[in-house]
N, CA, C and O atoms as CSV, one atom per row, in Angstrom:
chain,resi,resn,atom,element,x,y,z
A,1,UNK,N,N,12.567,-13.305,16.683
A,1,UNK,CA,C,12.481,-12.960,15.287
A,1,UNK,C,C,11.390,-11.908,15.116
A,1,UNK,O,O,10.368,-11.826,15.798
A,2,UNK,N,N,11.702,-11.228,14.250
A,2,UNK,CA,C,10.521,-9.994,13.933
A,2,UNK,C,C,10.505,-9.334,12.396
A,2,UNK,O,O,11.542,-9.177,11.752
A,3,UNK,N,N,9.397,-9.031,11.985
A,3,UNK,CA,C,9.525,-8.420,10.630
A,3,UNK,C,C,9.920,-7.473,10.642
A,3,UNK,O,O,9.619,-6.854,11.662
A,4,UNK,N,N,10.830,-6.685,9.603
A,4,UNK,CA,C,11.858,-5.829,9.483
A,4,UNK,C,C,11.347,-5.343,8.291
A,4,UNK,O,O,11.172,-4.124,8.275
A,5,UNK,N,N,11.035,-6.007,7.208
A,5,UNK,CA,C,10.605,-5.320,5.931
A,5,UNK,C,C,9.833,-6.309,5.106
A,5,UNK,O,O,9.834,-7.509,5.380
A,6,UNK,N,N,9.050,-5.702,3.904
A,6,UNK,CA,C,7.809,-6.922,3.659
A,6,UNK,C,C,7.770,-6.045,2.475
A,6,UNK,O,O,8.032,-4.842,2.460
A,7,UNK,N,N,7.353,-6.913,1.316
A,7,UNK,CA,C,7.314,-6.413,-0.332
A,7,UNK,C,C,5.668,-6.253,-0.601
A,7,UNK,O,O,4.699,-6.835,-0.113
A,8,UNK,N,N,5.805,-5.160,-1.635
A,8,UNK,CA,C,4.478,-4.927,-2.382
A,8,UNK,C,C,4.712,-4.759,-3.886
A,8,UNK,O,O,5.239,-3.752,-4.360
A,9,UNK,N,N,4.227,-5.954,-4.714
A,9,UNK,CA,C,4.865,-5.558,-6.203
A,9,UNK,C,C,3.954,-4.430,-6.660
A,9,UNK,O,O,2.775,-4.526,-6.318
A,10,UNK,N,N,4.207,-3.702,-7.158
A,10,UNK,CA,C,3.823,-2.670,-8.068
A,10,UNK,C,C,3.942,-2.278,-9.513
A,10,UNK,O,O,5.140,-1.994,-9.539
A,11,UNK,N,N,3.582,-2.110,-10.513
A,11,UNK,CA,C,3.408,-1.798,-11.943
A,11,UNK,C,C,4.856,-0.454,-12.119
A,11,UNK,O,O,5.837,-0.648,-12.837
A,12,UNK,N,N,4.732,0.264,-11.653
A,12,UNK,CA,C,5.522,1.315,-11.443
A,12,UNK,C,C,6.044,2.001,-10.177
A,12,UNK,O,O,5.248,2.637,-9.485
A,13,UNK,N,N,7.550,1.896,-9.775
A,13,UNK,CA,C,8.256,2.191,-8.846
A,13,UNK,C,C,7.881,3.901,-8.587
A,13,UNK,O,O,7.236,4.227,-7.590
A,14,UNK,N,N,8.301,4.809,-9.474
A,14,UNK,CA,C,7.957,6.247,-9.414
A,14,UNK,C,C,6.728,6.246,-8.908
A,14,UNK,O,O,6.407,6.248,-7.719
A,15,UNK,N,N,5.870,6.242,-10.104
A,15,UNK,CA,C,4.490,6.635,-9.471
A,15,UNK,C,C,3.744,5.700,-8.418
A,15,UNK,O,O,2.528,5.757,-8.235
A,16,UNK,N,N,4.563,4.873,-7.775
A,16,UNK,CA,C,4.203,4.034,-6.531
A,16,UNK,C,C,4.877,4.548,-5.257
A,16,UNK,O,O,4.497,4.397,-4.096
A,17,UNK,N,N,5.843,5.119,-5.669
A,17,UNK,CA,C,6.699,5.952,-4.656
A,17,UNK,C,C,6.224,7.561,-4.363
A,17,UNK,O,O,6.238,8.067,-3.241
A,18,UNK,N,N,5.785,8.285,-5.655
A,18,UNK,CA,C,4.635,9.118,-4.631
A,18,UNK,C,C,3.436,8.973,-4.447
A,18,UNK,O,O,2.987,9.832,-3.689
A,19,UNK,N,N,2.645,8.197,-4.839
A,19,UNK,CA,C,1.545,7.669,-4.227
A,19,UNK,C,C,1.297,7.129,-2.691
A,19,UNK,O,O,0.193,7.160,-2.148
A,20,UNK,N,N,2.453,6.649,-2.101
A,20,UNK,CA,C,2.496,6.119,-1.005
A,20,UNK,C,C,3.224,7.162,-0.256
A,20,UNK,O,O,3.335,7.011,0.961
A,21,UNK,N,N,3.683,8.098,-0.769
A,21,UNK,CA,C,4.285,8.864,-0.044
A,21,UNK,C,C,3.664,10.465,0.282
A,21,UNK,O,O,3.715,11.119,1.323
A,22,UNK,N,N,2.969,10.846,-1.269
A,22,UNK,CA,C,2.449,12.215,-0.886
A,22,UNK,C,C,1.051,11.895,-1.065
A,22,UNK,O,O,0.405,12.942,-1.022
A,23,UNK,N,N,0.066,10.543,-1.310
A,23,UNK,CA,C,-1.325,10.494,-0.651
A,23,UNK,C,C,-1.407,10.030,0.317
A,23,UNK,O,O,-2.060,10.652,1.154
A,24,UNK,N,N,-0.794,8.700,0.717
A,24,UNK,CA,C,-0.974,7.814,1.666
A,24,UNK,C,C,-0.007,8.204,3.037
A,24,UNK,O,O,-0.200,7.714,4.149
A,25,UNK,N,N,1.033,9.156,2.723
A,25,UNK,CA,C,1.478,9.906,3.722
A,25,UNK,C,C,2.890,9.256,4.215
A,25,UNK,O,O,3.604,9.921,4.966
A,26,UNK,N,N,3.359,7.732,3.719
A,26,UNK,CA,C,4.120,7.039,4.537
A,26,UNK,C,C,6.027,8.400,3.501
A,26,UNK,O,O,6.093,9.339,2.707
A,27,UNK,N,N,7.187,7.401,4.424
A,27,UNK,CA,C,8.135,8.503,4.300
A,27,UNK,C,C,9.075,7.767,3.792
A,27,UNK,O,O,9.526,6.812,4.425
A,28,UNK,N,N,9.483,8.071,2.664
A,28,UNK,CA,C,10.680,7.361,1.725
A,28,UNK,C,C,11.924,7.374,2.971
A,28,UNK,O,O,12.257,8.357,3.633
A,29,UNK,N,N,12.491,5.962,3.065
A,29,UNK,CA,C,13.557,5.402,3.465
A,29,UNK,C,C,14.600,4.737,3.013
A,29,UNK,O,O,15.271,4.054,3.786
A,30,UNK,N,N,14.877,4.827,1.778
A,30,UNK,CA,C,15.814,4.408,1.133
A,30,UNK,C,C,15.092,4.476,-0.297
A,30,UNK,O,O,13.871,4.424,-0.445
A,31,UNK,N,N,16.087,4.608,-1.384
A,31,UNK,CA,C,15.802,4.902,-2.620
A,31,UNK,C,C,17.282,4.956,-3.446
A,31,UNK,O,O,17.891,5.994,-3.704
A,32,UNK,N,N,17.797,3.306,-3.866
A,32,UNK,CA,C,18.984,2.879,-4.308
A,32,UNK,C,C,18.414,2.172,-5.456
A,32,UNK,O,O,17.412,1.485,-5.657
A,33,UNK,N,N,19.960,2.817,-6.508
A,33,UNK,CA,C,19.724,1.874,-7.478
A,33,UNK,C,C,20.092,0.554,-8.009
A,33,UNK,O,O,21.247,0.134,-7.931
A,34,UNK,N,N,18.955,-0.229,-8.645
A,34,UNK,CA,C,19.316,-1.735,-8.611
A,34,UNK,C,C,18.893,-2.147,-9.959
A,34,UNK,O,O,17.780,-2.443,-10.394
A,35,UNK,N,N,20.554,-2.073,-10.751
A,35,UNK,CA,C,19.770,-2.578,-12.034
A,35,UNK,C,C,19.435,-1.471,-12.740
A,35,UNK,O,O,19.833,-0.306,-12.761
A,36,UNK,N,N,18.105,-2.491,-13.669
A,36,UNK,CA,C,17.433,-1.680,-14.063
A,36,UNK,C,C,15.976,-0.996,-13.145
A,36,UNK,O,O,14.942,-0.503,-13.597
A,37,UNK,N,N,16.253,-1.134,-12.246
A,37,UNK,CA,C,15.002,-0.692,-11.215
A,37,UNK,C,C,15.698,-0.231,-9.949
A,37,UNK,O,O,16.919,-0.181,-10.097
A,38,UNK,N,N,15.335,0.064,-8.938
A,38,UNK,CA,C,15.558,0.473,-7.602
A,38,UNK,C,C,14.605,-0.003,-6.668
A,38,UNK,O,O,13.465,-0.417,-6.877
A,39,UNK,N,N,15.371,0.140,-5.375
A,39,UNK,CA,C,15.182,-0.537,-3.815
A,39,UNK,C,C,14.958,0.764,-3.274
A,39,UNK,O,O,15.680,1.725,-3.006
A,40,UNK,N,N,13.757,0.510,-3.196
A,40,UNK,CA,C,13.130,1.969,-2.725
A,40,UNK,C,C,11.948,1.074,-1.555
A,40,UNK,O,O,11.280,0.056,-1.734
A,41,UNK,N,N,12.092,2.033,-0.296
A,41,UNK,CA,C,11.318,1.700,1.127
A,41,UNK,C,C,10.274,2.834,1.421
A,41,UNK,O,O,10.313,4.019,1.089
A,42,UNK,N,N,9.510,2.273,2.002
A,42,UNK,CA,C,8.637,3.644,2.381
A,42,UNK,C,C,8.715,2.772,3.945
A,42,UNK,O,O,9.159,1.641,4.144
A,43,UNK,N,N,8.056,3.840,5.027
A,43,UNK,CA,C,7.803,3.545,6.321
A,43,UNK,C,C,7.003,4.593,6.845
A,43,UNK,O,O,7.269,5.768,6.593
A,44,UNK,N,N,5.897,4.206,7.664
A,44,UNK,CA,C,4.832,5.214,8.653
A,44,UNK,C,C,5.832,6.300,9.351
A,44,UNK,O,O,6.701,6.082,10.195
A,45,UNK,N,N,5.411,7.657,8.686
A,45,UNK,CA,C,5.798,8.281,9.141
A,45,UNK,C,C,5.214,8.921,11.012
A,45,UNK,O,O,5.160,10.073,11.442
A,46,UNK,N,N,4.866,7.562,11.716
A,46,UNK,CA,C,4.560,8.010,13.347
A,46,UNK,C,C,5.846,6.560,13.649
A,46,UNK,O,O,6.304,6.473,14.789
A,47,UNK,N,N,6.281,5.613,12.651
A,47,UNK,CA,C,7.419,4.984,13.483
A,47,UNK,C,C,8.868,4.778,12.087
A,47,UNK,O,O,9.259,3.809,11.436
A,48,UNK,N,N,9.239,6.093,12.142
A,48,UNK,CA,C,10.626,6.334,10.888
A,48,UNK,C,C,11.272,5.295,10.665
A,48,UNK,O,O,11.543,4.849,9.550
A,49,UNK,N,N,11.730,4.579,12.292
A,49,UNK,CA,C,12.513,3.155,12.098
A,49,UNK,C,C,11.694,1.677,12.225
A,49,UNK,O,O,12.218,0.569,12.335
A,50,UNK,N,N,10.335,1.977,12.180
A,50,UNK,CA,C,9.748,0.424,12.138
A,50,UNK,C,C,10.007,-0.287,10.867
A,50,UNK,O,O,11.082,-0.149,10.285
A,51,UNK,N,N,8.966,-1.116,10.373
A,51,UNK,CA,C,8.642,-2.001,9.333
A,51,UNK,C,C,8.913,-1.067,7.982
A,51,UNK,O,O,8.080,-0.238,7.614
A,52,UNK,N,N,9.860,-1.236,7.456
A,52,UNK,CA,C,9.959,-1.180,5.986
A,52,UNK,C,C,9.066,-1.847,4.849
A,52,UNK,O,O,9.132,-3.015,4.465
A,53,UNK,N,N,8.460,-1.131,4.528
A,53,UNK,CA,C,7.428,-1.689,2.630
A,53,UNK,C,C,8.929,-1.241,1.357
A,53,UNK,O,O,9.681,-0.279,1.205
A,54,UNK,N,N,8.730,-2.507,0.728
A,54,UNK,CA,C,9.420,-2.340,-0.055
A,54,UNK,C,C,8.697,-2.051,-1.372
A,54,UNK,O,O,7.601,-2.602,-1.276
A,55,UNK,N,N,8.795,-1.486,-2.473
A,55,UNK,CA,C,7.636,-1.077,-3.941
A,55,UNK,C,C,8.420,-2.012,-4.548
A,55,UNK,O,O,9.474,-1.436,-4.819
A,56,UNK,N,N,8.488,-3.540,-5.030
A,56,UNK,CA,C,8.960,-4.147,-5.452
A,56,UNK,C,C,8.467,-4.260,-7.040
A,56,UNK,O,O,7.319,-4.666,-7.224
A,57,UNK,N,N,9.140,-3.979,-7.987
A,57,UNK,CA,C,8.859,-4.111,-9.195
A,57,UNK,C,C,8.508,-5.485,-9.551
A,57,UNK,O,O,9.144,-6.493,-9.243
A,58,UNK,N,N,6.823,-5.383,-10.615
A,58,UNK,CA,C,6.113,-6.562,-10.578
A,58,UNK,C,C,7.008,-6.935,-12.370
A,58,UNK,O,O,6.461,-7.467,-13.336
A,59,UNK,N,N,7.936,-6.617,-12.316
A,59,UNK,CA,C,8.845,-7.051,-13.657
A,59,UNK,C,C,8.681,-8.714,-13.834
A,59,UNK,O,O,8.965,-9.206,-14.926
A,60,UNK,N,N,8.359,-9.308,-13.068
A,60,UNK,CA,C,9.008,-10.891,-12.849
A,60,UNK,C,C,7.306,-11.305,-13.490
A,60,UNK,O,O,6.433,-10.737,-12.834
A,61,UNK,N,N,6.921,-11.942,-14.322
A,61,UNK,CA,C,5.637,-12.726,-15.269
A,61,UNK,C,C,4.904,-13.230,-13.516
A,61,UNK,O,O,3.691,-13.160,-13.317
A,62,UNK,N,N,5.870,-13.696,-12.449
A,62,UNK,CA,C,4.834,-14.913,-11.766
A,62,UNK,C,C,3.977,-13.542,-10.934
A,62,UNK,O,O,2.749,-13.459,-10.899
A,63,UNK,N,N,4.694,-12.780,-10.456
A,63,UNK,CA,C,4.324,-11.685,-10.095
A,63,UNK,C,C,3.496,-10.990,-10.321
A,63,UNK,O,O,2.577,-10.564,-9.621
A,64,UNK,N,N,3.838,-10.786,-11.584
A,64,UNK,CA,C,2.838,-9.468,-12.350
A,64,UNK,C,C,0.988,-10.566,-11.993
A,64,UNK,O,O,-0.087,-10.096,-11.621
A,65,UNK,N,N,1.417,-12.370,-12.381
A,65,UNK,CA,C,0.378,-12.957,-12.717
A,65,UNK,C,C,-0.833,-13.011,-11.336
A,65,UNK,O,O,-2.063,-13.025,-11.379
A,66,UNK,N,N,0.361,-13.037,-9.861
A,66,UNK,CA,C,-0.117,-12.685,-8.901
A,66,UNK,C,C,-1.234,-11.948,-8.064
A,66,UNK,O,O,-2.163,-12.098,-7.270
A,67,UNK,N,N,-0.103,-10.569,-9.187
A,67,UNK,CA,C,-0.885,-9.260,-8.744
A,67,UNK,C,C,-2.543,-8.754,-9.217
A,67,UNK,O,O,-3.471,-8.017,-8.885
A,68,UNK,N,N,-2.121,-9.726,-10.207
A,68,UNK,CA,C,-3.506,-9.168,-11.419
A,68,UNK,C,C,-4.683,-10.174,-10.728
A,68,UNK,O,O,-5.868,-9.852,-10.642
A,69,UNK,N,N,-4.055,-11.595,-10.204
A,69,UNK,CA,C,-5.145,-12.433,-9.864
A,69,UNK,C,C,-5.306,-12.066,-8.588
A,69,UNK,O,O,-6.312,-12.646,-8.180
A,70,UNK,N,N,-4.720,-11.239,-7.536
A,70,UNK,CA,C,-5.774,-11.105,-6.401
A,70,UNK,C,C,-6.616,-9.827,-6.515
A,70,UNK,O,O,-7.384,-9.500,-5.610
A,71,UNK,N,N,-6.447,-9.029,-7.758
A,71,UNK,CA,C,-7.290,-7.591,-7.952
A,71,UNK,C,C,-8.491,-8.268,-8.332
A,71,UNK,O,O,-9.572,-8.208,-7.747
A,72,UNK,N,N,-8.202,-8.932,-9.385
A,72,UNK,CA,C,-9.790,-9.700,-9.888
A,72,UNK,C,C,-10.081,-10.215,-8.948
A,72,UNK,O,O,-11.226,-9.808,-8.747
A,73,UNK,N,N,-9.765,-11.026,-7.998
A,73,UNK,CA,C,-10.826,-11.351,-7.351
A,73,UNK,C,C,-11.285,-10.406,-5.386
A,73,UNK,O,O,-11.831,-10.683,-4.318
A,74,UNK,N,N,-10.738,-9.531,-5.914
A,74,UNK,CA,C,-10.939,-8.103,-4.975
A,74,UNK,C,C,-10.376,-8.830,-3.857
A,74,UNK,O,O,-11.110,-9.067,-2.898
A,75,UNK,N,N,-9.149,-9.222,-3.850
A,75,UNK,CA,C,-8.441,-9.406,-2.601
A,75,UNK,C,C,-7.317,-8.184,-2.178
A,75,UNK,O,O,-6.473,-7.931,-3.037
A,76,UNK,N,N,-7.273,-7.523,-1.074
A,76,UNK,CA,C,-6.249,-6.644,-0.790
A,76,UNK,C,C,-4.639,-7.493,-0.770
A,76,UNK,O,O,-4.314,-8.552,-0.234
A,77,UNK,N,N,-4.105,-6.825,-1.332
A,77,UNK,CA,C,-2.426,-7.536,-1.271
A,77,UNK,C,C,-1.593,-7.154,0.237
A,77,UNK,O,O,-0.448,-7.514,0.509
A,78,UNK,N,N,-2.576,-6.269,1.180
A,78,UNK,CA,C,-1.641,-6.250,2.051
A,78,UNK,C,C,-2.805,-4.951,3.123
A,78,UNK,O,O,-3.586,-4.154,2.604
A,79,UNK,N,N,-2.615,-5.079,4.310
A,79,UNK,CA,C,-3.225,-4.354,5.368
A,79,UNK,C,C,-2.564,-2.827,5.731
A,79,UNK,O,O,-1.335,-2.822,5.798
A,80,UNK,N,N,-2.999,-2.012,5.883
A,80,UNK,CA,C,-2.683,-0.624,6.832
A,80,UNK,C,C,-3.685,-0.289,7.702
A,80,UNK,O,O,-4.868,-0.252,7.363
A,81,UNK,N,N,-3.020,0.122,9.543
A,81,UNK,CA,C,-3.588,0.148,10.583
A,81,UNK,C,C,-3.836,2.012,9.832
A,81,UNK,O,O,-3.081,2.583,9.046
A,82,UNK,N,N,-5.073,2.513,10.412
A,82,UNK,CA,C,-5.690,3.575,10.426
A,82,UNK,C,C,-6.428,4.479,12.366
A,82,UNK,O,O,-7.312,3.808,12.898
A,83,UNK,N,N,-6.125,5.418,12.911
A,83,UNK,CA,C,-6.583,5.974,13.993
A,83,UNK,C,C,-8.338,5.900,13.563
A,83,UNK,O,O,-9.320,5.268,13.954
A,84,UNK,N,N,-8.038,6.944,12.533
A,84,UNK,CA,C,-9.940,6.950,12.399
A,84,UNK,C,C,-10.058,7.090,11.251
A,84,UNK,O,O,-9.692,8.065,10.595
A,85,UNK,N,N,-10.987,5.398,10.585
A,85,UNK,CA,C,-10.792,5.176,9.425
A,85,UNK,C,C,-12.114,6.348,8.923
A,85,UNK,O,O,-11.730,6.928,7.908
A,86,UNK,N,N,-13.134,6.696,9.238
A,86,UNK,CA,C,-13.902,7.801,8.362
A,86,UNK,C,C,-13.156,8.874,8.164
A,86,UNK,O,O,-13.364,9.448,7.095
A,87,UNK,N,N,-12.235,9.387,8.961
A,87,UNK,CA,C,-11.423,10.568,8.805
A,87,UNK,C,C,-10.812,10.316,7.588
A,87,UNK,O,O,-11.064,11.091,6.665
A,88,UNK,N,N,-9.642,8.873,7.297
A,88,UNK,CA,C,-8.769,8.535,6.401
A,88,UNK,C,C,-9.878,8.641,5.315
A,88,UNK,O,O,-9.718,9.662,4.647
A,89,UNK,N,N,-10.810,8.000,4.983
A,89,UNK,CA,C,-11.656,7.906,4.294
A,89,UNK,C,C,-11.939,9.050,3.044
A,89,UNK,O,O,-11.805,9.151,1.824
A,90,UNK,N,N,-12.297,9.627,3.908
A,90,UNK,CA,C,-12.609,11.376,3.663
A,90,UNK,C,C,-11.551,11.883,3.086
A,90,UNK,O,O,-11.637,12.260,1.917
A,91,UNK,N,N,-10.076,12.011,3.960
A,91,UNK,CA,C,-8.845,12.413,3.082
A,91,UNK,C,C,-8.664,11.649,1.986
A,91,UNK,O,O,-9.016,12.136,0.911
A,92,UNK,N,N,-8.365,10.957,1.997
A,92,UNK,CA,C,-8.043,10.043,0.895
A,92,UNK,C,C,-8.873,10.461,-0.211
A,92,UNK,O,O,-8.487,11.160,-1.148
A,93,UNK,N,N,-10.324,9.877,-0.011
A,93,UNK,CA,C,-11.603,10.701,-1.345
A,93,UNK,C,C,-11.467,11.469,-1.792
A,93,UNK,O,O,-11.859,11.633,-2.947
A,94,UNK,N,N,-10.724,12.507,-0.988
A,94,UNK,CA,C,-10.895,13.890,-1.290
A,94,UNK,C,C,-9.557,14.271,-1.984
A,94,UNK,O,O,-9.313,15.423,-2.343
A,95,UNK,N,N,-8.665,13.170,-2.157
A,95,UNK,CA,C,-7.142,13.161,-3.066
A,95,UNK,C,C,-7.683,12.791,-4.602
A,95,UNK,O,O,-7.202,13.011,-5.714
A,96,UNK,N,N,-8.457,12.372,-4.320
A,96,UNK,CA,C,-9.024,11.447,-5.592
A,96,UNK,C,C,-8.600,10.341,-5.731
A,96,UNK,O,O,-8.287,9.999,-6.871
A,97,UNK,N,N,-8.411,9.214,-4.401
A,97,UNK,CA,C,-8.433,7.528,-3.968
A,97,UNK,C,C,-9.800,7.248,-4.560
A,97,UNK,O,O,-10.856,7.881,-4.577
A,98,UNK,N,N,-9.429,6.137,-5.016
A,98,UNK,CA,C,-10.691,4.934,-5.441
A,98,UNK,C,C,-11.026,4.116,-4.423
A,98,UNK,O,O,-10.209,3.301,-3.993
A,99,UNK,N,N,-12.069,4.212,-3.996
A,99,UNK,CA,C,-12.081,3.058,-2.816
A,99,UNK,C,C,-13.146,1.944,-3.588
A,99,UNK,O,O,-14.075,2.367,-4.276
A,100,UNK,N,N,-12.832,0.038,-3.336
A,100,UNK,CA,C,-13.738,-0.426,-4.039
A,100,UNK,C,C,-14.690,-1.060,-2.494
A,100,UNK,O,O,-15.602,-1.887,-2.532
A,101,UNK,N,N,-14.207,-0.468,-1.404
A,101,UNK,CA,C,-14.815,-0.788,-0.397
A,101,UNK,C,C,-15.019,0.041,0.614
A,101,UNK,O,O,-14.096,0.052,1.428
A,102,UNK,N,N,-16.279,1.025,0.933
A,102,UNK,CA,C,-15.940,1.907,1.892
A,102,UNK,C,C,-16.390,1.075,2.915
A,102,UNK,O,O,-17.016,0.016,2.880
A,103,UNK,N,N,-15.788,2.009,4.192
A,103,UNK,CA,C,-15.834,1.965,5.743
A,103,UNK,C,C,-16.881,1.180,6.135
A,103,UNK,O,O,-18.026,1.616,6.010
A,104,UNK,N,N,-16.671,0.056,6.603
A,104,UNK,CA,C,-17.912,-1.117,6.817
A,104,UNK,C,C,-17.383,-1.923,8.012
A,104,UNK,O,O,-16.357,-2.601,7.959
A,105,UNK,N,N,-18.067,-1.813,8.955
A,105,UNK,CA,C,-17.944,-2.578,10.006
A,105,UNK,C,C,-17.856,-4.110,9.910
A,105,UNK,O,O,-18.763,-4.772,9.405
A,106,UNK,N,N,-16.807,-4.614,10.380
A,106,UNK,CA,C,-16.536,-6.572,10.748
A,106,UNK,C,C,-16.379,-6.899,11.953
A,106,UNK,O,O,-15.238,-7.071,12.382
A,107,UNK,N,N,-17.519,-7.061,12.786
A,107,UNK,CA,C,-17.371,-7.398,14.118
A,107,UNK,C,C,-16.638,-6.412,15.200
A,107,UNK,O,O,-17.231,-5.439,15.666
A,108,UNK,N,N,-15.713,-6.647,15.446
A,108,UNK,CA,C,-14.656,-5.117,16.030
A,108,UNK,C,C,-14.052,-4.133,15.275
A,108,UNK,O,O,-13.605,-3.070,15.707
A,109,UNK,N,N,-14.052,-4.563,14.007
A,109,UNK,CA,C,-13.216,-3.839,13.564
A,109,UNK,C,C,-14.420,-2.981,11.947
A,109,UNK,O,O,-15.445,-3.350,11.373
A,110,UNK,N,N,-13.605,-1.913,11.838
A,110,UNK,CA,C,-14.063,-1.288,10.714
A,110,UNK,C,C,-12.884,-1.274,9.468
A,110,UNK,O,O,-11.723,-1.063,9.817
A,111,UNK,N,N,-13.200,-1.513,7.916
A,111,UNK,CA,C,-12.311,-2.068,7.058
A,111,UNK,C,C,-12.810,-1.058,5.881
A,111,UNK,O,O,-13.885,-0.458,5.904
A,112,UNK,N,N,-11.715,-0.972,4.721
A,112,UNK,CA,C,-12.208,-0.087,3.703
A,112,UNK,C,C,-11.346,-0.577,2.683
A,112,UNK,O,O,-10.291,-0.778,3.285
A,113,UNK,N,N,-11.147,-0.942,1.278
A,113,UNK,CA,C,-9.864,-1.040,0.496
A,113,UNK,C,C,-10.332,0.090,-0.924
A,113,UNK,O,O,-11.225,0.449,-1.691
A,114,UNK,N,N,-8.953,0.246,-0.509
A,114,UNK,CA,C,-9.383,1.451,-1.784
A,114,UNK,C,C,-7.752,0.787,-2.459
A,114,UNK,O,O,-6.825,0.225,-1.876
A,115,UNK,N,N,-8.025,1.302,-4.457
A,115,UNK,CA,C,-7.127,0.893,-5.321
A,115,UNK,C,C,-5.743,1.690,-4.928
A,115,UNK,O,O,-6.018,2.618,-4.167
A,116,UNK,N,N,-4.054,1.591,-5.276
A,116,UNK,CA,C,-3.242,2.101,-4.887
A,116,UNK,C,C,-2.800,2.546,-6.455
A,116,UNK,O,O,-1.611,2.862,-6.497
A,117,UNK,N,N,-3.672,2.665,-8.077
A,117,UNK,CA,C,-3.336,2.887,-8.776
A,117,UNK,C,C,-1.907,2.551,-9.474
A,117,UNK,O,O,-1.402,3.220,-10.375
A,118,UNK,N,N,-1.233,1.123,-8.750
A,118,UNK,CA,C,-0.030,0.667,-9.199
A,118,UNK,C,C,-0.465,-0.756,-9.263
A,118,UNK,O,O,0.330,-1.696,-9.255
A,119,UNK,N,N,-1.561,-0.858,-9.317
A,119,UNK,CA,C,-1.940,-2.688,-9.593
A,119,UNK,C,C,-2.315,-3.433,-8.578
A,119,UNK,O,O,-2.378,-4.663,-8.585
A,120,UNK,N,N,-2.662,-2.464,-7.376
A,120,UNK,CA,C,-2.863,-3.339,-6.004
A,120,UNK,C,C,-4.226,-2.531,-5.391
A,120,UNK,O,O,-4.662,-1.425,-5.713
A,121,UNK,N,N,-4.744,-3.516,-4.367
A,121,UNK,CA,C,-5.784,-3.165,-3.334
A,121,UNK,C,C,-5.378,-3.287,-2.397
A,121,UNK,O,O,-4.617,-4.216,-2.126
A,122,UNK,N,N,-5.928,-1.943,-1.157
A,122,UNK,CA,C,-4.666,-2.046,-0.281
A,122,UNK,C,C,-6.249,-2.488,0.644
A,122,UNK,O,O,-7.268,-2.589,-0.039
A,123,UNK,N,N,-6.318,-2.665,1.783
A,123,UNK,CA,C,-6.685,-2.726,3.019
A,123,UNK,C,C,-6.378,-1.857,3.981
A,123,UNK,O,O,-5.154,-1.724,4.009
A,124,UNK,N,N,-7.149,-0.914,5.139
A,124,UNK,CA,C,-7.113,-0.408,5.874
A,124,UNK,C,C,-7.933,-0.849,6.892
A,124,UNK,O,O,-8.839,-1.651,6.663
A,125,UNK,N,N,-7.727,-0.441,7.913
A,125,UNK,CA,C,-8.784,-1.092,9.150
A,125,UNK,C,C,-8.427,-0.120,10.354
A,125,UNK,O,O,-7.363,0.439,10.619
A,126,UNK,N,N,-9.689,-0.096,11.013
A,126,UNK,CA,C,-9.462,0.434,12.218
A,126,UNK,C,C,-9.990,-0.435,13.790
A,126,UNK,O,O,-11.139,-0.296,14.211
A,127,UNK,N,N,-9.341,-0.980,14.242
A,127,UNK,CA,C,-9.273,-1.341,15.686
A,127,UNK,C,C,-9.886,-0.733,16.528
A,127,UNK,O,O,-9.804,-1.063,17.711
């Protein structure tokens, strides 16, 4: 068994779909309509056919209630692997990303979460 695709609710599908796509760099993989919303994928553009993110519309109350309670309490809703997180850092800042956590070392690893401006904190880390 293996993960294939994994959800991120978001406030807004559009502006979550280029946010993740022309700051954060990943590469729209599907973009169907559903409803009143759409099934729209993004994926790392270094593996086209890996793990699918889905921008799942936070339409649903338990969701939305979710999303809002792990921002308050500054929890990231979800991880991204980074080569060199001061580099990402820097790009990103320099898009005009919010970070509510810069580049701080945890034992092996170095971690940063910056806001995704659709209702979420993302997590980055570098190995």
């Amino acid at each position: 068994m293996k993960i294939i695709v994994t959800s991120l609710f978001v406030e807004d599908q559009e502006k979550a779909l280029k946010f993740y796509t022309e700051t954060l760099g990943f590469v729209k993989k599907h973009d169907v309509p559903s409803g009143k919303f759409r099934w729209i994928t993004v994926v790392s553009s270094e593996n086209p056919n890996g793990i699918e993110l889905v921008l799942e519309p936070n339409d649903n109350p338990t969701a939305k209630n979710y999303q809002t309670s792990l921002v308050a309490q500054g929890i990231p809703a979800t991880m991204f692997g980074v080569e060199d997180i001061q580099n990402e850092y820097k790009r990103l800042s320099d898009c005009g990303v919010k970070f509510t956590m810069k580049p701080t070392k945890m034992g092996d690893f170095t971690i940063a979460v910056l806001d995704d401006t659709c209702g979420n904190l993302i997590q980055i880390i570098q190995k």
